[in-house]
Every structure is written in structure tokens, then in C-alpha cells.
C-alpha positions in Angstrom: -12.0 23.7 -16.6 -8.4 24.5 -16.7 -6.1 23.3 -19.2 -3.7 20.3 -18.4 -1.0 22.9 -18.4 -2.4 25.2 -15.9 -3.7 22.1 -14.0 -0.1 20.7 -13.3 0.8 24.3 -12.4 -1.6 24.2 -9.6 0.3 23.9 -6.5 3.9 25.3 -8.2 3.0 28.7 -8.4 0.6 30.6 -6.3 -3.1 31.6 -6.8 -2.2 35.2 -7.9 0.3 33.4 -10.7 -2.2 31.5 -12.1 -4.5 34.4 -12.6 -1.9 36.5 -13.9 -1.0 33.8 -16.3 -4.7 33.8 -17.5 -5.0 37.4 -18.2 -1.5 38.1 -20.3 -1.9 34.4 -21.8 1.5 33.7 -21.6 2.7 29.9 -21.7 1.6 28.1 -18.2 3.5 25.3 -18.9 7.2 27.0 -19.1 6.0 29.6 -16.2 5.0 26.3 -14.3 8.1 25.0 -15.0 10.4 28.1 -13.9 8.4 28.3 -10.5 9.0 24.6 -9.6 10.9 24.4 -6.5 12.6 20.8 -7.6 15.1 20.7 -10.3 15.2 18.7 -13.6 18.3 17.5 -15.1 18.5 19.7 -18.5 17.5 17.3 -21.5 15.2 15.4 -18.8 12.8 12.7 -20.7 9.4 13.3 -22.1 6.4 12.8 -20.0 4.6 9.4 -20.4 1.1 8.4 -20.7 0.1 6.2 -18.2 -3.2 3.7 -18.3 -5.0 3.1 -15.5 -8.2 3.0 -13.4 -9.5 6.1 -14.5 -8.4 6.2 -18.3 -5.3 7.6 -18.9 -2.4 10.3 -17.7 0.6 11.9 -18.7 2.7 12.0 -16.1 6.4 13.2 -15.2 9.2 10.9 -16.5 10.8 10.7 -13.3 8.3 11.9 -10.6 10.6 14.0 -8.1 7.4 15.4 -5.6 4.8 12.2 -5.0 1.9 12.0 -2.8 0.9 8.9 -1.9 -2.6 7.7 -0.7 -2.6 4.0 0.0 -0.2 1.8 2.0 0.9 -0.1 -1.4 1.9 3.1 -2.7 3.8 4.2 0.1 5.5 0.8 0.1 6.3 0.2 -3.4 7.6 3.7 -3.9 10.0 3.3 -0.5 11.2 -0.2 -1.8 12.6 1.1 -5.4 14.4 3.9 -3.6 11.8 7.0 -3.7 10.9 8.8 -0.3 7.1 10.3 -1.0 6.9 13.7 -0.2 3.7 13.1 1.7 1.2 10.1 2.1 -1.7 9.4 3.3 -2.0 6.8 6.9 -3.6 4.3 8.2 -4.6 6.3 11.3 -3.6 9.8 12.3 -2.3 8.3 15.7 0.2 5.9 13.6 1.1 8.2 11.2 3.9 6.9 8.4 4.9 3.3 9.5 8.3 3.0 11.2 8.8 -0.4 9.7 9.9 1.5 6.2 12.5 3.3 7.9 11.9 6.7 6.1 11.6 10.0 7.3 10.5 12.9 5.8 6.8 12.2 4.6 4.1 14.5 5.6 1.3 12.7 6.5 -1.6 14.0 4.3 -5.0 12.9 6.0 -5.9 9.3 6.5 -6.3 6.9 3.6 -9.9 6.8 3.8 -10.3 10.7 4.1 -6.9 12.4 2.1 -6.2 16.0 3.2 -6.7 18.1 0.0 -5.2 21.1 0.7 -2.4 19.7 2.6 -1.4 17.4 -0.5 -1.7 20.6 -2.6 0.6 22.2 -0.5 3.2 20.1 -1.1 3.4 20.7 -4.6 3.6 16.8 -5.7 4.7 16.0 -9.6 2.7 12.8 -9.1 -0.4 11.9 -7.1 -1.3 7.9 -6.6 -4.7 6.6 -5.5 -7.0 4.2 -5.4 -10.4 4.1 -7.2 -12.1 2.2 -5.2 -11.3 4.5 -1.8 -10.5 8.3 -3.8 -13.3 8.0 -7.1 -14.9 11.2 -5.9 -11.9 12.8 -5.6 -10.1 12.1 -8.5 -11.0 15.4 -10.4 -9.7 17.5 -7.4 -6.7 15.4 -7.4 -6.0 15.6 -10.8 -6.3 19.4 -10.6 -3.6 19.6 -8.2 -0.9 16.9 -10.5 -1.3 14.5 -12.9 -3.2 11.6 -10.9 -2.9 7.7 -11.1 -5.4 5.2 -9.8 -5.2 2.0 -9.0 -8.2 -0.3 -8.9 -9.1 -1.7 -5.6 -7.2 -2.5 -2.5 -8.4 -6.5 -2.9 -6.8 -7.0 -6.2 -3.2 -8.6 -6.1 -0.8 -6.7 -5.0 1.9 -7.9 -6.9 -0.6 -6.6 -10.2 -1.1 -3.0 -8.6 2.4 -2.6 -7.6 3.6 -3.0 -11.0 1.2 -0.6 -12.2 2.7 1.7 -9.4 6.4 1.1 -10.9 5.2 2.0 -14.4 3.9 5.2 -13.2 6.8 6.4 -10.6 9.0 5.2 -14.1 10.5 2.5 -11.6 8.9 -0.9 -13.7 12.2 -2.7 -13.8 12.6 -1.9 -10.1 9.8 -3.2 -9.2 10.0 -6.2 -10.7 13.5 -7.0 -9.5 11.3 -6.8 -6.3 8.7 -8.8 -6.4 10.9 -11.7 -8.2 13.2 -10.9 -4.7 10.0 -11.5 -2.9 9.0 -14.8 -4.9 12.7 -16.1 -4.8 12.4 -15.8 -0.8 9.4 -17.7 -0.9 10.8 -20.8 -2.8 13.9 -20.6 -0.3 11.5 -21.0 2.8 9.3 -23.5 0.9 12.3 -25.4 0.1 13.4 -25.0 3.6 10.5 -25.8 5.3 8.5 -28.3 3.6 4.5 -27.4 4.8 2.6 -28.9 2.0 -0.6 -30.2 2.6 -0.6 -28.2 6.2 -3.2 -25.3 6.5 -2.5 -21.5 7.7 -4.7 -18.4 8.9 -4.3 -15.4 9.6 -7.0 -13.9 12.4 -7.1 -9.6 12.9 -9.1 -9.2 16.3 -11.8 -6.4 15.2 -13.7 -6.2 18.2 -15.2 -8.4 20.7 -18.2 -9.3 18.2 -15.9 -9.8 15.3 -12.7 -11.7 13.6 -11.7 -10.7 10.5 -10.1 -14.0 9.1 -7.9 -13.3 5.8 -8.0 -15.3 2.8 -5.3 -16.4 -0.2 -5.6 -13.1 -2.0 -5.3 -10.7 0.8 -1.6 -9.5 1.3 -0.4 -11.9 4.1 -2.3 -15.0 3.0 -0.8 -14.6 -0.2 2.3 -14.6 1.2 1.2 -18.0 3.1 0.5 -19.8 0.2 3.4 -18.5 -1.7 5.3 -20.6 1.2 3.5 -23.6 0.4 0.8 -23.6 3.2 -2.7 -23.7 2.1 -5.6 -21.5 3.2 -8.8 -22.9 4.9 -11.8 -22.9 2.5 -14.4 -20.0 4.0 -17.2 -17.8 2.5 -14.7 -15.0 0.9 -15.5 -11.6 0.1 -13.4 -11.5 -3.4 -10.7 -13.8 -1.6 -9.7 -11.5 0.3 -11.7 -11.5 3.6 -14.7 -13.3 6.0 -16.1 -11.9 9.5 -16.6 -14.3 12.1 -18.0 -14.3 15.9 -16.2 -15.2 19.0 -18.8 -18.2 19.0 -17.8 -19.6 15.6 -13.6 -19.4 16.4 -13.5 -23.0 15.8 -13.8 -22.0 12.2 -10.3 -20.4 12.2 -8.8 -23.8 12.7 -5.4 -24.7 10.7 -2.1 -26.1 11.5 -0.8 -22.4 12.0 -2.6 -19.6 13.0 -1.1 -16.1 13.0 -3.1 -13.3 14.7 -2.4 -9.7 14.2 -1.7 -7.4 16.6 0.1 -3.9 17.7 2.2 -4.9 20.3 3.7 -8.6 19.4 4.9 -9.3 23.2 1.3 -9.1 24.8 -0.1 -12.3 25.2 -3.1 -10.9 25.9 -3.9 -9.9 22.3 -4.8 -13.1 21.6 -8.5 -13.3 21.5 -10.4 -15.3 24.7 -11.7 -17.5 22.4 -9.0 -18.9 21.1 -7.5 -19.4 24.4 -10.2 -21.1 25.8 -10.1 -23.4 22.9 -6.8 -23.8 23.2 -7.0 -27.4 22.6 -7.8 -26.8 18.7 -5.2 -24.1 18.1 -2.0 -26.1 19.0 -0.1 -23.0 17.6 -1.0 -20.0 17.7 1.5 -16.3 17.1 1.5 -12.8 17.6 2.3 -10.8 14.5 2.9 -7.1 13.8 -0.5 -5.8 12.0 1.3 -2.8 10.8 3.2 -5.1 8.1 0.4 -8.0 8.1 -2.5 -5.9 7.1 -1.3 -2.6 6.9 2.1 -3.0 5.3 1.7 -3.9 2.2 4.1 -4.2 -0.7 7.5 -5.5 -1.5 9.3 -4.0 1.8 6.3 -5.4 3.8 6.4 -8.5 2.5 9.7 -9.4 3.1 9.2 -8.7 6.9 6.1 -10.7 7.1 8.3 -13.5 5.6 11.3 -12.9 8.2 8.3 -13.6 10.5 6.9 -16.6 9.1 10.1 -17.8 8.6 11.1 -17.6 12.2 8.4 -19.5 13.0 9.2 -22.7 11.0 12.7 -22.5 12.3 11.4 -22.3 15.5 8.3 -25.0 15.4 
């Protein structure tokens, strides 16, 4: 196995380099260093050692090439001010979301299936995962740039995002933005009082299935961060339960918000909530590409312009 030297020199220099660097033996670390194609401000920091899923990695004081590879990431990164150099999408047909407002990013591969050699080809300082989704490619990952892995995707994503800020060096950033995101759920709760009433968000999966979202996904959390409550269902970790078209009546609750791609066709509403329209006195269209997939402290603040147009206009 190569030396963490050589290993973060992967990608900054080519194949041939590394080889030579192997049979003179001279230092990988400053040739590394000479061949990178961003610069460092002379008398730059020391690198620091980050804890995380997989143990622990020393990483870049102040990351200048990161590869992303879940939507937190990409968010959290964006909201503190750093463009990614590449990340890894929802879909290959969506590619980076336009709701962030960035350009630049090279998609690298979907977020269940990363593109190796294309994140290796952008040279990244700084590669962040997630262990649950990436464990088999961590040591691949690692040999490309120093690697940091979140947990899961269900944990809070307030807790991984600051784990995100300590490794991009951003903590204090980060913070500033989830307190930004807390503050502008006390203004809305204080706003809009909707204690004791119930809320639910409903992703369409197919026609066999609803995907209902519970208080520790991304937008529920937001929900009850307003002050609505979550119907009690069978969650998987709090974070999700699958329902039929049959059982709809199980996604009751004073508001219901259902995702969807395009927010002005009515006809993303599933059948079955429109034929029991009776029990879903209100019922709205929301973007899923900040809902579900936009999560983070730029994504939630649009999925709280949204709920917050909806109280001002109930």
C-alpha cells in the first residue's frame, strides 16, 4: 500500500511521476506539492486530523479541490461559500441542482454509484462520503485524497453537517447556519401559531407506493421545527414508512405537503388523495429537489420560504 504521502499525490501528478518518485526516492510529499495545480498562500496552516465514520484523517487546512458525494455535502459546502469541484447527483438526468445556484461542479457519477476515475481526475484536496452508501469504496477513495465519511443519510442533518464544517475547516460557518436556520423557524412558529396541528410530507414512488416522511427526515424536521407535529406511523429509524394507494387515509394531518418535480401540475398529486379529497382539506405541491433531495442549510431555508408561504396563505 502506498504511503499517505504518495496517496494524496495520486491524482496531482501523473502515473509516470509517481513511479519515478518511487525509484529515485525522493520526497512525494514536496513533489506532490510542486505539481498541484491550486495554490497555497505561503505559511498556509497545518493539516488537521479529522474523526469520523471510518476512524480518522488528516486533511488539508483549507480544502481548495473537494469532491462531494452526498447532497448534504454539496449543500453544506455551497452554503459556507465553497463551490465543489465535482459531486456526485441525484440522477444523471438532473445533474447538480439549480436551486444552489452554482456552476462549475462536474458531476462525478450518481450518489449511489460515484465515478472513480472521474473524481480522480479532478485532483480533489478533499473527498466527502457517506459510509453507509461509499463503505466499499472508501480505500479507493482515500487513495485518490484524504477521505471523510459521514455516517448515514437518516442521521440528523444538522449533526452531519457540522461534521462536514469541521472537515471543509468551515465549523464556525456552519454553525452561523444552522442557528440562521433555527432562528427562522422560531420567526415562523412565532408567526404562525400551529401547535397541536399535525403535518406530512407524501413523495409519490410509484403507483403501489407512498413514501410518507417522518420527524427525522430533512423536511419533517423542518415541520416540527415550525411547531407542527408529525403523525405517529411505523418508522424506519424516524426517518421513513411505505404505504399503498389503499391505505392513503393513513397520511391524514392538518397539512399535507406532497413532493413533486414540476410544482404547477396538479396532476402530481396522487389519485388517491384526490378521491379522498374530503380527508385532505389541504393538500400542496412542493419542489422534491429541495424536500428530499436538497438537503442542508441552503435547502432548508427554501423549504421554509415554502412552508412559510403556505401559512401566510391558509
Amino acid at each position: 500500500m502506498l504511503s499517505r504521502p504518495l496517496r494524496r499525490a495520486f491524482g496531482l501528478v501523473s502515473a509516470s511521476a509517481i513511479a519515478a518518485l518511487l525509484l529515485t526516492g525522493c520526497a512525494a510529499e514536496s513533489s506532490a506539492a510542486g505539481s498541484a495545480t491550486v495554490d497555497e498562500p505561503a505559511g498556509s496552516a497545518s493539516p488537521r486530523t479529522i474523526e469520523h465514520a471510518r476512524g480518522t484523517t488528516e486533511v488539508p487546512a483549507e480544502p481548495q479541490r473537494v469532491v462531494t458525494l452526498e447532497p448534504l455535502e454539496l449543500d453544506t459546502a455551497v452554503a459556507v461559500g465553497i463551490t465543489p469541484v465535482g459531486a456526485a447527483v441525484a440522477s444523471n438526468v438532473a445533474g447538480i441542482p439549480a436551486y444552489l445556484g452554482v456552476e462549475g461542479v462536474e458531476p462525478v457519477g450518481t450518489v449511489p454509484e460515484p465515478d472513480l476515475e472521474a473524481i480522480a481526475a479532478l485532483q480533489p484536496d478533499l473527498i466527502l462520503g457517506t459510509e453507509a452508501r461509499h463503505s466499499k469504496l472508501y480505500d479507493q477513495l482515500s487513495a485518490i485524497a484524504p477521505t471523510v465519511f459521514i455516517g448515514t443519510q437518516a442521521d440528523p442533518w444538522r449533526e452531519n453537517a457540522e461534521l462536514i464544517g469541521e472537515a471543509l475547516g468551515r465549523e464556525d460557518e456552519v454553525a452561523a447556519q444552522i442557528a440562521a436556520v433555527d432562528d427562522r423557524c422560531a420567526e415562523i412558529a412565532e408567526a404562525h401559531d400551529v401547535a397541536g396541528q399535525t403535518a406530512q410530507v407524501i413523495r409519490p414512488r410509484d403507483e403501489t407506493t407512498l413514501s410518507l416522511y417522518g420527524p427525522v427526515s430533512f423536511a419533517g424536521s423542518l415541520l416540527e421545527c415550525v411547531g407542527y407535529t408529525t403523525p405517529e406511523h411505523d418508522w424506519a429509524d424516524g426517518l421513513q414508512a411505505d404505504i399503498s394507494p389503499e391505505n392513503i387515509l393513513d397520511a391524514r394531518a392538518d397539512a399535507v405537503f406532497v413532493t413533486a418535480a414540476d410544482v404547477s401540475d396538479a396532476a402530481a398529486i396522487p389519485a388517491a388523495i384526490t378521491q379522498n379529497a374530503a380527508a385532505f382539506p389541504a393538500v400542496t405541491l412542493v419542489d422534491t429537489s429541495t424536500w428530499v433531495a436538497g438537503v442542508g442549510p441552503h435547502g432548508a431555508q427554501r423549504v421554509l420560504d415554502d412552508i412559510e408561504r403556505y401559512l401566510d396563505e391558509r
